[in-house]
C-alpha positions, 0 to 999 in steps of 0.5 A: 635532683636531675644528673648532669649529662656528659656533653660529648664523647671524652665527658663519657670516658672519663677525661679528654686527651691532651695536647702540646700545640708545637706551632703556632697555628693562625686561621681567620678567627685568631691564633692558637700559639705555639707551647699551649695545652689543648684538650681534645673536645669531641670524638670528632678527628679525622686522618689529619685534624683533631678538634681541641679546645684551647684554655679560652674556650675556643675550638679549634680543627688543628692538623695533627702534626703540629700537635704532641700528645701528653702523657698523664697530667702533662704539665 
């Protein structure tokens, strides 16, 4: 039977970090509203962006400070 390959970088460490969106944060392809948790999908972040992926699936390039990182299970 084939393993199943980690898909990015927080599949190899064990689990992704996650987030708190604090506003609400709209862009043409919706809104991602305030008070829903995100995960961080990939390693990819920058100073001011981190790449996360809300509970529908989608990804989403958030600024950094309308996110509060949680601590343990976080919810």
């Amino acid at each position: 039977m084939l393993q199943k390959l980690p898909r990015n970088l927080t599949d190899i460490l064990g689990g992704a970090m996650k987030y708190k969106v604090l506003k609400d944060f709209a862009t043409n392809d919706g809104v991602l509203y305030a008070g829903e948790i995100v995960k961080q999908w990939d390693a990819f972040n920058t100073k001011s962006n981190v790449r996360v992926k809300d509970g529908m699936g989608r990804i989403w390039n958030v600024p950094i400070g309308m996110l509060k990182k949680l601590n343990g299970d976080g919810w």
